[in-house]
DRENDO-1510 file (C-alpha; in Angstrom, 1 decimal, always signed):
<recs>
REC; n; res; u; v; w
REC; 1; UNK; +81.7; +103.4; -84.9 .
REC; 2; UNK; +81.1; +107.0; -83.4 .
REC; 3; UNK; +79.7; +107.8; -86.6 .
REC; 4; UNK; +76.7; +104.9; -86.4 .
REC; 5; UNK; +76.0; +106.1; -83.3 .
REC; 6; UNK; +75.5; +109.8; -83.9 .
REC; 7; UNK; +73.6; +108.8; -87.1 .
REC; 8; UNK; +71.3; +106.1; -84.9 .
REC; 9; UNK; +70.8; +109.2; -82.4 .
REC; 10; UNK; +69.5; +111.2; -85.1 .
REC; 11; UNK; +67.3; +109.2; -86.5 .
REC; 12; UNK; +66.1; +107.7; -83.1 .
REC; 13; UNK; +65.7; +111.7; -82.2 .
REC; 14; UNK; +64.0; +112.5; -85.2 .
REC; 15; UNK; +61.2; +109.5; -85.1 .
REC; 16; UNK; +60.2; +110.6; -81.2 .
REC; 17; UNK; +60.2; +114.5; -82.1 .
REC; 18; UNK; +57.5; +113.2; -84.8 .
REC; 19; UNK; +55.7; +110.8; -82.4 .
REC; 20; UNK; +55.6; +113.1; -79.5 .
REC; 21; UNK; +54.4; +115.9; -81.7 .
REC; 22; UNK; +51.8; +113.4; -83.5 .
REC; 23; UNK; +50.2; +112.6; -79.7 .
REC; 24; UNK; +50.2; +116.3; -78.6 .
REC; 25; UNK; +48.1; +117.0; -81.8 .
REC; 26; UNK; +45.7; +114.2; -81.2 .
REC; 27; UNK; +45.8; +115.1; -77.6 .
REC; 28; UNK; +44.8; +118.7; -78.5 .
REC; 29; UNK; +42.3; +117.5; -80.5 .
REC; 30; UNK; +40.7; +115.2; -78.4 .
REC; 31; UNK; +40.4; +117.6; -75.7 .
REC; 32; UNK; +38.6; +120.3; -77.9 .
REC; 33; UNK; +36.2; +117.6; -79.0 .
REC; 34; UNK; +35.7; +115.9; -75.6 .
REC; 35; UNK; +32.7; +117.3; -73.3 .
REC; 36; UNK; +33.1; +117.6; -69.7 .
REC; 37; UNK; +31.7; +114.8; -67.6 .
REC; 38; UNK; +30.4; +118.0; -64.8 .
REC; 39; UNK; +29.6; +114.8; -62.4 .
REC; 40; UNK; +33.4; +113.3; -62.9 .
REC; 41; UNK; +34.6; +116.6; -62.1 .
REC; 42; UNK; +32.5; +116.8; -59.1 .
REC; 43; UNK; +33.9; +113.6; -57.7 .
REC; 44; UNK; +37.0; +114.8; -58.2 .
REC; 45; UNK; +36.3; +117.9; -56.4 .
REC; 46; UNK; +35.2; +115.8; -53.5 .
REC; 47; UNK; +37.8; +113.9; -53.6 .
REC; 48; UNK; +40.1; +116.8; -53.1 .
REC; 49; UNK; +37.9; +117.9; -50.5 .
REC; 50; UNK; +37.9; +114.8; -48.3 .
REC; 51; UNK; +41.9; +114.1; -48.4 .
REC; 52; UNK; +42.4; +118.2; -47.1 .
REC; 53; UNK; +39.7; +117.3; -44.5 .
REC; 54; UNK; +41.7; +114.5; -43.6 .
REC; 55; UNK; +45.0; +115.5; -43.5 .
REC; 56; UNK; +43.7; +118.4; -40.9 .
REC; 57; UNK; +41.9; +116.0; -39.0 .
REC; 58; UNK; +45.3; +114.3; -38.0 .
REC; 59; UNK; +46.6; +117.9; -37.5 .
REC; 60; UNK; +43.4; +118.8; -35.1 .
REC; 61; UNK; +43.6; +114.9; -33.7 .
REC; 62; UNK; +39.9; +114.2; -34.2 .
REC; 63; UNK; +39.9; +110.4; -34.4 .
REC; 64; UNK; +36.2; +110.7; -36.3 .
REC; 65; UNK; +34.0; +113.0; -37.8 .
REC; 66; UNK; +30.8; +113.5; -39.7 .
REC; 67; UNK; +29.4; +116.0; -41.5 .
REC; 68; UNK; +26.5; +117.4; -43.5 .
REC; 69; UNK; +25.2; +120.5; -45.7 .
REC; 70; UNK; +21.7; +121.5; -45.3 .
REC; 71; UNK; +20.0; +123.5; -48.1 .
REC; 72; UNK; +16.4; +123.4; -49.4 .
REC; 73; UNK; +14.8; +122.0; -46.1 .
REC; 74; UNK; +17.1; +118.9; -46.6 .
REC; 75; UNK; +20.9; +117.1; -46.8 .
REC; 76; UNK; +22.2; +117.8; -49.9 .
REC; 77; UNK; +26.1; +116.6; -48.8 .
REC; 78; UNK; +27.7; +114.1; -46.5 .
REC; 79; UNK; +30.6; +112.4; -45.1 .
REC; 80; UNK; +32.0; +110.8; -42.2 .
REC; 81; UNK; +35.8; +110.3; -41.8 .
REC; 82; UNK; +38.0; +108.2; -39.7 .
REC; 83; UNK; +36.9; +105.7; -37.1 .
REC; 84; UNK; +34.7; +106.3; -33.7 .
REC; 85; UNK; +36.0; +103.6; -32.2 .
REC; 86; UNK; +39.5; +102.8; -32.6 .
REC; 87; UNK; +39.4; +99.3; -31.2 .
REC; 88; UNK; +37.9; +97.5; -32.2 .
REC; 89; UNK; +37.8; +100.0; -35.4 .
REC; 90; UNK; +34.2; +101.1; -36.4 .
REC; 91; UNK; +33.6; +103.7; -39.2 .
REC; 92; UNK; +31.1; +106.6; -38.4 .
REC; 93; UNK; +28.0; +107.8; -40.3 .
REC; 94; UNK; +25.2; +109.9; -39.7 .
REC; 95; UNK; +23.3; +108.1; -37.5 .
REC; 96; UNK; +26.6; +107.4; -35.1 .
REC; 97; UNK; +25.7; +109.4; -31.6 .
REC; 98; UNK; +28.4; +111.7; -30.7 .
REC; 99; UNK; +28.0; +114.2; -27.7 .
REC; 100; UNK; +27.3; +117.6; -28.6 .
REC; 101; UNK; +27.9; +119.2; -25.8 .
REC; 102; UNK; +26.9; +123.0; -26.0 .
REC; 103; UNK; +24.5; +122.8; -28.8 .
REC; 104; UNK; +22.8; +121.6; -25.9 .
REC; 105; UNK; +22.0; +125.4; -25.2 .
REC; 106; UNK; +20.4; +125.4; -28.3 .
REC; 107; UNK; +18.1; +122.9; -27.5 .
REC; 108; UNK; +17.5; +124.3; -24.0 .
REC; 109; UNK; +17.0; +127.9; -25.2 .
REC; 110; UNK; +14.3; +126.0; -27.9 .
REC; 111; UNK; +12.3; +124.3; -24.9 .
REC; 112; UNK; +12.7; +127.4; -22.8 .
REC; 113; UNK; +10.8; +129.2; -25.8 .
REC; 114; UNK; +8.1; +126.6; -25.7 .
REC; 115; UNK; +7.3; +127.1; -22.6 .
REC; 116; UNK; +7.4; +131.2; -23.1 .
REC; 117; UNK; +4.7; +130.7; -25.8 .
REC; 118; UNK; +2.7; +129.0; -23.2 .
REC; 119; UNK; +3.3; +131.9; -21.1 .
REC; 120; UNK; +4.7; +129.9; -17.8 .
REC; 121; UNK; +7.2; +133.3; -17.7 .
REC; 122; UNK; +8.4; +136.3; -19.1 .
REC; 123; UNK; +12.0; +136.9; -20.5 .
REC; 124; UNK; +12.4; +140.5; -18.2 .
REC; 125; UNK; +11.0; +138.4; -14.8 .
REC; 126; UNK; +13.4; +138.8; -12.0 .
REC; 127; UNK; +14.7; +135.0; -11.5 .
REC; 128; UNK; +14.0; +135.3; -7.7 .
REC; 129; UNK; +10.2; +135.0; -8.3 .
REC; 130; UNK; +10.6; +131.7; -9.0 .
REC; 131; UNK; +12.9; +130.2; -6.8 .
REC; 132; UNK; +12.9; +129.0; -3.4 .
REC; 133; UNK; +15.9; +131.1; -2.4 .
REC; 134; UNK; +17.3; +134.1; -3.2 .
REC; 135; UNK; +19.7; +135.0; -6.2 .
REC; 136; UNK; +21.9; +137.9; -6.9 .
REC; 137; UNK; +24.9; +139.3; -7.6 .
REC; 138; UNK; +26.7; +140.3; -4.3 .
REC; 139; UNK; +28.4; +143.0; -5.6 .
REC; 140; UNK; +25.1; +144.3; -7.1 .
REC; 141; UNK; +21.8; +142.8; -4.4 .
REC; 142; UNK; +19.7; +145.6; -5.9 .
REC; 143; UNK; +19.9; +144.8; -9.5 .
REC; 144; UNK; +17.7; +142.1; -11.2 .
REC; 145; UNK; +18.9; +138.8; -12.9 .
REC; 146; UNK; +16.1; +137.9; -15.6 .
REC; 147; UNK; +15.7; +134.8; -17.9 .
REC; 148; UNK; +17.1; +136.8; -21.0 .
REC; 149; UNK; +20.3; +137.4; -19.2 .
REC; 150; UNK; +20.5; +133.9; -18.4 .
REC; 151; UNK; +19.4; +132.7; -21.9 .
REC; 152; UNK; +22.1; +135.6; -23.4 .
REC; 153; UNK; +25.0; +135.3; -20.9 .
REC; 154; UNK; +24.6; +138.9; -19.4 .
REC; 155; UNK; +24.0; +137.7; -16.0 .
REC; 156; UNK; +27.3; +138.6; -14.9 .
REC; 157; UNK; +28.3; +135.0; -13.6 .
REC; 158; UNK; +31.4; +133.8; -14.9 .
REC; 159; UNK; +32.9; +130.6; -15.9 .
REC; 160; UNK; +35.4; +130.2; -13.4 .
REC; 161; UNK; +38.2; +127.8; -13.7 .
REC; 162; UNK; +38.5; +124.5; -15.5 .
REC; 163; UNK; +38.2; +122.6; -11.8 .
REC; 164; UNK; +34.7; +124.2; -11.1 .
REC; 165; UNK; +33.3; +123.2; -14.7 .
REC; 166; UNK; +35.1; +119.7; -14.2 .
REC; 167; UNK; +32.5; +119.5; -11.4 .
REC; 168; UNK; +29.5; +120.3; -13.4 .
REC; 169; UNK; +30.1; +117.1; -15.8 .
REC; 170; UNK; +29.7; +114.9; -12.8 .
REC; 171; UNK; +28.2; +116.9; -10.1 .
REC; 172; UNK; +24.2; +115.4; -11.2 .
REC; 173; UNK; +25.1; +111.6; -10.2 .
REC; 174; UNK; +28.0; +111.9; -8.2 .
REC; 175; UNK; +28.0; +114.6; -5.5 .
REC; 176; UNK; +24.4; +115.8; -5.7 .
REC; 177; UNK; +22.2; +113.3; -6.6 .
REC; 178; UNK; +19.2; +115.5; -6.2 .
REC; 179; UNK; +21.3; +117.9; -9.1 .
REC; 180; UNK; +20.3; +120.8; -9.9 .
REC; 181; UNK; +18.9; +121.7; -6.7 .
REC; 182; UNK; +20.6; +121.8; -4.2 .
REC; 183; UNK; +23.8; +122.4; -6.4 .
REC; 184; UNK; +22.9; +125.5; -7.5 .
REC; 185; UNK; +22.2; +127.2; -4.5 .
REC; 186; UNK; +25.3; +125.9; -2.5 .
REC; 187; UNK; +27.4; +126.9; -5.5 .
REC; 188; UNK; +26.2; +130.2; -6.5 .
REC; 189; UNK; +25.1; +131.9; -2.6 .
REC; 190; UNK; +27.4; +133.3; -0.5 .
REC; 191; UNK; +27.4; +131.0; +3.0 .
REC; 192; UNK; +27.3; +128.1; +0.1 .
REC; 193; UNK; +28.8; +124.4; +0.8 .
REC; 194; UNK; +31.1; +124.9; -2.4 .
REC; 195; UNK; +30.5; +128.3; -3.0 .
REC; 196; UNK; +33.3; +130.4; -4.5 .
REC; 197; UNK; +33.0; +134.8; -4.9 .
REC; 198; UNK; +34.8; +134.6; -8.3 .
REC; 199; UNK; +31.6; +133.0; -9.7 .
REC; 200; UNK; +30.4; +136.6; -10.1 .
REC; 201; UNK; +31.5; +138.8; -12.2 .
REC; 202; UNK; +33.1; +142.6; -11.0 .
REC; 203; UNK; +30.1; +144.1; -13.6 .
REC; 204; UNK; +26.5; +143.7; -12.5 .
REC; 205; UNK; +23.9; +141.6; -14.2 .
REC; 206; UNK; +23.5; +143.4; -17.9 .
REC; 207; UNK; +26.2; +145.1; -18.6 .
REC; 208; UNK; +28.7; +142.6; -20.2 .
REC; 209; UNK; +28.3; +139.5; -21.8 .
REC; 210; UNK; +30.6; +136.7; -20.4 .
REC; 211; UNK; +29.9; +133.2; -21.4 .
REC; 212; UNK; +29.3; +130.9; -18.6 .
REC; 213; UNK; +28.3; +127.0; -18.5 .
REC; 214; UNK; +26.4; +128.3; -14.6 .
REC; 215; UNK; +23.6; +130.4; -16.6 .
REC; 216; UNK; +22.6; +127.2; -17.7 .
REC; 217; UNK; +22.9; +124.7; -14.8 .
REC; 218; UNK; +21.0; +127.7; -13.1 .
REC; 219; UNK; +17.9; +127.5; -16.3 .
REC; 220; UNK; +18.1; +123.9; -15.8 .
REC; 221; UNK; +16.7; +124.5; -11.9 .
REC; 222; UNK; +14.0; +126.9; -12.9 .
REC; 223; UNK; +13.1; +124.6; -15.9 .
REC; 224; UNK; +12.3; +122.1; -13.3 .
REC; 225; UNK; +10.3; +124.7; -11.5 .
REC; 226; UNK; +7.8; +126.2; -13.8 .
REC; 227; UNK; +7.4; +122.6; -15.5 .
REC; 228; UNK; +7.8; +119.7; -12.9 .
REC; 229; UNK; +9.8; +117.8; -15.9 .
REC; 230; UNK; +13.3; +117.6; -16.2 .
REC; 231; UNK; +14.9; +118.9; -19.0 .
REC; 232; UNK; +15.1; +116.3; -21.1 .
REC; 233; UNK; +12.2; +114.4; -20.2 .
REC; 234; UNK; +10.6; +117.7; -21.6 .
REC; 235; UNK; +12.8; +117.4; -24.8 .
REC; 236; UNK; +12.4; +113.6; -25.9 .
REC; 237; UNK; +8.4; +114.5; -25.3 .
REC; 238; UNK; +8.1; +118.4; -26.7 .
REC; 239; UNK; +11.0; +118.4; -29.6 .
REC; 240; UNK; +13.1; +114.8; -30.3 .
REC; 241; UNK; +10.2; +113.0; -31.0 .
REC; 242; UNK; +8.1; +115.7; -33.0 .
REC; 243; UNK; +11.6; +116.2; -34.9 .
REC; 244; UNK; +11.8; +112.4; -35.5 .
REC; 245; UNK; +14.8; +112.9; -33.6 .
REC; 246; UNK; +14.9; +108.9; -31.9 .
REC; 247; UNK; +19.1; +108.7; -31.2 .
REC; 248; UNK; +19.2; +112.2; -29.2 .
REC; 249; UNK; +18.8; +111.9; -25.5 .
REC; 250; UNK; +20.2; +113.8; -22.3 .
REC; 251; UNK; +21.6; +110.3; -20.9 .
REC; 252; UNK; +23.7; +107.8; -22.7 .
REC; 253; UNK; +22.4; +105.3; -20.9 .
REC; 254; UNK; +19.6; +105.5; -23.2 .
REC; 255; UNK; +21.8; +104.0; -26.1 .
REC; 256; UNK; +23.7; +100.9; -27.4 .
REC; 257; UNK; +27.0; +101.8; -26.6 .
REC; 258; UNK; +27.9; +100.3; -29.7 .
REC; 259; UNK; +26.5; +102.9; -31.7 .
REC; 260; UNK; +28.1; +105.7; -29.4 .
REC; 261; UNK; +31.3; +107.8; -30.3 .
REC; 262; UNK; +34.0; +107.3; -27.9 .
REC; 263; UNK; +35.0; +110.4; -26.0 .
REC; 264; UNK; +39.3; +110.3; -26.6 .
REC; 265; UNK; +42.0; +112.4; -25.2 .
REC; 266; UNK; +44.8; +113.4; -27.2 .
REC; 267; UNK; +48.0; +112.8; -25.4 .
REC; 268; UNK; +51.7; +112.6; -27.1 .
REC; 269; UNK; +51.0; +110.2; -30.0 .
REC; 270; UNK; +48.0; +108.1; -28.2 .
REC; 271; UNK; +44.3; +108.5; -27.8 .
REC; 272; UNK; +43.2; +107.7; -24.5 .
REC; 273; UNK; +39.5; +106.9; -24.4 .
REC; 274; UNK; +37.8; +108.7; -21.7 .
REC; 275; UNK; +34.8; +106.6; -20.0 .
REC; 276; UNK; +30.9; +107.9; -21.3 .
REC; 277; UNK; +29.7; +109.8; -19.0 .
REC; 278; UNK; +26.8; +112.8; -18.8 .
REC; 279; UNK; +28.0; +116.4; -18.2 .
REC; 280; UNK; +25.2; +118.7; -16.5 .
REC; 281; UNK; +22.4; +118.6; -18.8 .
REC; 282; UNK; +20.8; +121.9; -20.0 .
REC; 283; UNK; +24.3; +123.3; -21.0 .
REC; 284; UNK; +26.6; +120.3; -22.7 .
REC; 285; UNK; +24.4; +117.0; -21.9 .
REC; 286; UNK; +22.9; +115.9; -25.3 .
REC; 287; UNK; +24.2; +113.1; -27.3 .
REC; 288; UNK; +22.9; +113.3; -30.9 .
REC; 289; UNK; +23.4; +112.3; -34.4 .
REC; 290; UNK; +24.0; +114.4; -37.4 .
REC; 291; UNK; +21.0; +113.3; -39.1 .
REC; 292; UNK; +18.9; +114.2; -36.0 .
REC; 293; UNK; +20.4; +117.1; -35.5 .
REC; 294; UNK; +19.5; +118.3; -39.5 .
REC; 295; UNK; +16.0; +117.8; -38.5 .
REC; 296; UNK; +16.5; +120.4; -35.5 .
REC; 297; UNK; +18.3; +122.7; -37.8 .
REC; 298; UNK; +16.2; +122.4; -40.6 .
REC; 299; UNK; +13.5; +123.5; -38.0 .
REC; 300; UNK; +15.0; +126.3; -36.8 .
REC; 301; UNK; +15.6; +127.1; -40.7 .
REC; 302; UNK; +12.3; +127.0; -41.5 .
REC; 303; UNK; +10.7; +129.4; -39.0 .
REC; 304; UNK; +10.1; +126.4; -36.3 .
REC; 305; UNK; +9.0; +123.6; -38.6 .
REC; 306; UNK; +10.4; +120.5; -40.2 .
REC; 307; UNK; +8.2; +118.1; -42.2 .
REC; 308; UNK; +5.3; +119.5; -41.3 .
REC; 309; UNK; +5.5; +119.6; -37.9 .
REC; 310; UNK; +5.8; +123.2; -36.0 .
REC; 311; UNK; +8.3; +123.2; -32.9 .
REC; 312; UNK; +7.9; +126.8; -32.1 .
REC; 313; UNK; +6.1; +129.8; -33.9 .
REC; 314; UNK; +8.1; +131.8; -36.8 .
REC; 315; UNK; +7.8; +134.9; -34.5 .
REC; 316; UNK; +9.7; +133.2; -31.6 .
REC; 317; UNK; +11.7; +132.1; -33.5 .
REC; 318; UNK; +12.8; +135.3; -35.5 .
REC; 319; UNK; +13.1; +136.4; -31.1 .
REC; 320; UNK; +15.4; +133.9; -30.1 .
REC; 321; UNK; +18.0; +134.3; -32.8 .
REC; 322; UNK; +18.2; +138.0; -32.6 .
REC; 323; UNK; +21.0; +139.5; -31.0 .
REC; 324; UNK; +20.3; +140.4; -27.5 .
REC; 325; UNK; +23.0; +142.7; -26.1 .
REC; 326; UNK; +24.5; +143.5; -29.5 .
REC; 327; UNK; +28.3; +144.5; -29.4 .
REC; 328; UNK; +28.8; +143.4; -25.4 .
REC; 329; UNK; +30.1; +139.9; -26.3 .
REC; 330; UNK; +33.8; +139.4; -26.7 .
REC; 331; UNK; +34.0; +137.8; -30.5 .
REC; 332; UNK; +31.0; +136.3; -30.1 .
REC; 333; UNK; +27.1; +137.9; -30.0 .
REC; 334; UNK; +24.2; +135.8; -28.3 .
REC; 335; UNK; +20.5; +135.0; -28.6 .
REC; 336; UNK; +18.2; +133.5; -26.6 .
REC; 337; UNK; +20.3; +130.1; -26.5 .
REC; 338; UNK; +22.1; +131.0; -29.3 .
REC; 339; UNK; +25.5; +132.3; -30.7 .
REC; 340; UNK; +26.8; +134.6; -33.8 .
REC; 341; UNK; +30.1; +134.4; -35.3 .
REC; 342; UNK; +32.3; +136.2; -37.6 .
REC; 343; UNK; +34.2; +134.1; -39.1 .
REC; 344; UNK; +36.5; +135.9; -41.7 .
REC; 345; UNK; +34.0; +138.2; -42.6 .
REC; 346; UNK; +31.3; +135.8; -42.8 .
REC; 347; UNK; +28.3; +136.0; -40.3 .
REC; 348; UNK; +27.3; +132.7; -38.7 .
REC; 349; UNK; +24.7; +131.5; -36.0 .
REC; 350; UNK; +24.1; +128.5; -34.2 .
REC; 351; UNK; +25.9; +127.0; -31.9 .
REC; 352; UNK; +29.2; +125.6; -31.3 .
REC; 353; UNK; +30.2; +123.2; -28.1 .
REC; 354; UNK; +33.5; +120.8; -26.6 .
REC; 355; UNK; +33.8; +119.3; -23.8 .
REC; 356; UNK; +36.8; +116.4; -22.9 .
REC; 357; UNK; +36.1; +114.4; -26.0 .
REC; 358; UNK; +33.9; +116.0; -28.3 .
REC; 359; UNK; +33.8; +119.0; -30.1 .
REC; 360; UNK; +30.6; +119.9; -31.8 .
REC; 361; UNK; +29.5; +122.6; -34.4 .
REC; 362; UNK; +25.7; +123.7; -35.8 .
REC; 363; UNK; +26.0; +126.6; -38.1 .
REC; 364; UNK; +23.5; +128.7; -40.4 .
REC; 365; UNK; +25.2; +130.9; -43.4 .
REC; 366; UNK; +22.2; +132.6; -45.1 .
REC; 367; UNK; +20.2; +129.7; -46.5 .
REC; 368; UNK; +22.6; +126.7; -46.0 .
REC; 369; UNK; +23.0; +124.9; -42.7 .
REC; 370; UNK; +26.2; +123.2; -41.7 .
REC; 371; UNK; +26.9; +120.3; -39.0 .
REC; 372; UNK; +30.1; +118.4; -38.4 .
REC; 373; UNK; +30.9; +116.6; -34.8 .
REC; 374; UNK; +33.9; +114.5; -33.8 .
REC; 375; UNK; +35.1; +112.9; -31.0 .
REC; 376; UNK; +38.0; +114.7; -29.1 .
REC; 377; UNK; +38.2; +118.1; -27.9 .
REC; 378; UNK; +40.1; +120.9; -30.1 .
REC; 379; UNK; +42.9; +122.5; -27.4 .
REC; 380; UNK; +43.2; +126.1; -28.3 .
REC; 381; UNK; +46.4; +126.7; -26.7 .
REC; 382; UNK; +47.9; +124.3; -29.2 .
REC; 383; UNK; +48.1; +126.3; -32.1 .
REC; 384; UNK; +48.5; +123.7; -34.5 .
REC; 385; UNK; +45.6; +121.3; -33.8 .
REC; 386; UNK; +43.6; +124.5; -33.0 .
REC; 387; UNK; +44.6; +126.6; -36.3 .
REC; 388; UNK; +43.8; +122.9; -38.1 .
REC; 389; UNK; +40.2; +123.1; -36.8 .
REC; 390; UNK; +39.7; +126.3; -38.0 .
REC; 391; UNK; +40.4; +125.0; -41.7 .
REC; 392; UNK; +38.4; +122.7; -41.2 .
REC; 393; UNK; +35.4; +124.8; -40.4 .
REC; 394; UNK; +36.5; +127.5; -43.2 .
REC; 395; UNK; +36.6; +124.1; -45.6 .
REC; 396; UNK; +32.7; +123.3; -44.3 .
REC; 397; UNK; +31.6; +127.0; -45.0 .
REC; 398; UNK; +33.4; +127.0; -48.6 .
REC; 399; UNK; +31.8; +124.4; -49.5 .
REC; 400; UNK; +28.4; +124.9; -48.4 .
REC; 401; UNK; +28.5; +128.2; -51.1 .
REC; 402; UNK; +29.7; +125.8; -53.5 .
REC; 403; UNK; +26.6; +123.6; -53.5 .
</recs>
């Protein structure tokens, strides 16, 4: 009996040692002979690429996100992940309106520009020829603060504490109605209603580049002064609708809210929605798509022009991305509304924003433009969901070299 059984092992070993040897040889040669499908692979590239971008977006706790790759004046990759509204559940695309927040500082810098080609100012004026009051350092009353520094974040007023900037998201309908004036003065002037000394830097206006949400609620007043428009009245009339940029506005009550990411915070295991609401314009107020948006980067890409249609001369351009105070900044160097980044050795510009329930980026690397938004705010102290974020970004930028 033992015997039958060895001698049926043996032969049952023998006949799969031939199969299996027979299917590794037409294996072998069906690979040599079979040409690579360089679309299939591709797909199955992407595919790869989405499930890491999703993972970390569970790490990061983004409950949404879409993203595109600009190259050759166009969109040449896309996504959106997750859901934008988690109930009841609606899936994101490109035309979904998130809030952007401090891209908004691109924009602004972009209508300031304009308004520099018409020659309404100069970016070395003194502020205080403008205004109805006057503004200064009080450490420094001598020293100058100009619309550069402003623009560049070398006017030497700081950001504060998270309280102060919780005021600016509601301070335009809620405790100044009249915002930005009176609010700036009364904030920023000593003798001020709310006013506060550690808004001002120790260094005078110049010398160091801090990054501060008060340079721009402080544009947003003199905006008002040299044009008699708000902000983004000026916008919608000067560069959304020239950019065929129709779901961007300043105030979300210009949308269905249907169409609108949700703002959520992150808490424990939940995601609490936080109600819409518009933080102070010039700095973090726009709510955009990320189809609009590749029309404004595109522009800015193309030396002021997208589909024909000049926003600001190639020259001016050229001026506002340069580097204002080069090497003040502390990681980061600044133009005239916008931002440069080194990110592992590779040199970004654009602009990056978050506020409570958003968190935005707009980046250029060489000849490819990247955008991705989502809909809750990246905590840096929590080095998890922070050091997710940053894959996510480094995933964006590998990619766009790929293409």
């Amino acid at each position: 009996m033992n015997k039958r059984y060895i001698k049926c092992f043996v032969i049952i070993t023998i006949f799969l040692l031939v199969f299996s040897s027979s299917l590794s040889v037409n294996a072998s040669f069906t690979i040599q002979n079979k040409k690579i499908n360089p679309e299939k692979k591709a797909l199955s590239d992407d595919n790869l690429f989405n499930q890491k971008i999703r993972f970390l977006m569970r790490l990061a706790h983004f409950p949404s996100m879409v993203a595109c790759i600009i190259k050759n004046k166009s969109i040449v990759w896309s996504n959106s992940y997750g859901k934008y509204n988690i109930l009841p559940r609606r899936t994101p695309d490109l035309n979904t309106v998130y809030m952007v927040a401090s891209i908004s500082k691109s924009i602004t810098g972009t209508a300031f520009m304009q308004i520099y080609e018409d020659g309404l100012f100069d970016l070395d004026d003194d502020v205080n020829d403008y205004l109805n009051f006057s503004l200064r350092n009080p450490k420094y009353p001598d020293v100058n603060i100009t619309f550069r520094m402003l623009l560049s974040h070398q006017s030497s007023l700081s950001e504060c504490d998270f309280f102060n900037n919780l005021i600016l998201m509601y301070v335009d309908s809620k405790i100044f109605p009249e915002y930005p004036y009176p609010f700036v003065k009364e904030y920023l002037v000593p003798g001020g209603s709310i006013y506060k000394p550690s808004v001002w830097l120790d260094q005078k206006p110049g010398e160091k580049t801090a990054y501060s949400n008060f340079n721009f609620a402080l544009l947003e007043l003199l905006f008002k002064i040299l044009t008699d428009k708000s902000i983004g009245e000026y916008c919608k009339e000067n560069i959304f609708d020239p950019l065929e940029m129709y779901n961007t506005s300043f105030d979300f009550s210009d949308f269905d809210r249907t169409q609108m990411a949700t703002p959520y915070l992150h808490l424990g295991f939940f995601y609490f929605p936080i109600p819409h609401y518009n933080p102070f314009s010039a700095g973090g107020g726009v709510r955009s798509t990320v189809n609009d948006l590749s029309h404004y980067l595109i522009a800015h890409m193309n030396g002021g022009v997208y589909n024909d249609t000049r926003i600001l001369n190639e020259s001016t351009v050229n001026l506002m991305h340069e580097i204002q105070y080069p090497g003040d900044g502390d990681g980061h160097d600044f133009g005239l509304g916008w931002m440069y980044f080194n990110v592992n050795g590779v040199i970004l510009h654009g602009h990056g924003g978050s506020y409570p329930g958003c968190d935005s980026n707009m980046l250029i690397n060489d000849d490819v433009g990247i955008i991705f938004v989502a809909n809750n705010m990246v905590q840096t102290y929590r080095k998890i969901e922070f050091s997710a974020y940053k894959s996510i970004r480094d995933l964006f930028i590998e990619k766009a070299t790929e293409i």
